[in-house]
C-alpha positions in Angstrom: -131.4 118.2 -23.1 -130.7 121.3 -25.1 -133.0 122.9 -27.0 -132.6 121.4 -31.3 -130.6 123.9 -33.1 -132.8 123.2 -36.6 -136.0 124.4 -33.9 -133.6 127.5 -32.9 -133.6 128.2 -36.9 -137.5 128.2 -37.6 -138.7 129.6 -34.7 -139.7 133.1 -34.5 -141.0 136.0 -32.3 -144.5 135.8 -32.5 -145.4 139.0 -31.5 -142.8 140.5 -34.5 -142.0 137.8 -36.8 -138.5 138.3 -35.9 -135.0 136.6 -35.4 -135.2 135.2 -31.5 -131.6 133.8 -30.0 -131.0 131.4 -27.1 -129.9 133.1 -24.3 -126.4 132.6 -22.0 -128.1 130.2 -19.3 -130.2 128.9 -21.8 -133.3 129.0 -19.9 -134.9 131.5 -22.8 -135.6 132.8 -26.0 -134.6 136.3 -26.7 -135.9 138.5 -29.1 -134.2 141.9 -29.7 -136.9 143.8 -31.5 -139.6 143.1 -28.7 -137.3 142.8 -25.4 -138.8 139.9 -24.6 -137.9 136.5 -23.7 -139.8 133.7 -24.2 -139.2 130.9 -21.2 -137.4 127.0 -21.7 -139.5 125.0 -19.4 -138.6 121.2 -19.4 -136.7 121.6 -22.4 -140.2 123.6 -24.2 -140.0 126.8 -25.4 -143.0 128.8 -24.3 -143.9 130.8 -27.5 -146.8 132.7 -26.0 -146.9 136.4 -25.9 -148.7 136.3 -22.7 -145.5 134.4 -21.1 -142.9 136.1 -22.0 -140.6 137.7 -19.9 -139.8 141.8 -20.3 -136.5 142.8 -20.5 -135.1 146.2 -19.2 -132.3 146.9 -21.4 
């Protein structure tokens, strides 16, 4: 099941407070600002700081 696209519009980084996106496999959150992404795990995003992936971009 995919994640709600109303969820996808009130969620946020919380580290930054900013914009996050799903991402192309749509396993993750992504947030620009922070290069992070924020794991889909059984169809729950993980919005913890601590979990969240770095990304080298």
């Amino acid at each position: 099941m995919p994640i709600n696209p109303e969820l996808l519009e009130i969620l946020a980084c919380p580290q930054c407070k900013g914009d996050i996106y799903l991402n192309e496999t749509e396993d993750g959150l992504i947030c620009d600002n922070c290069k992070l992404m924020y794991p889909i795990k059984d169809d729950i995003p993980i919005m913890l700081i601590d979990e969240a992936i770095k990304l080298e971009k």
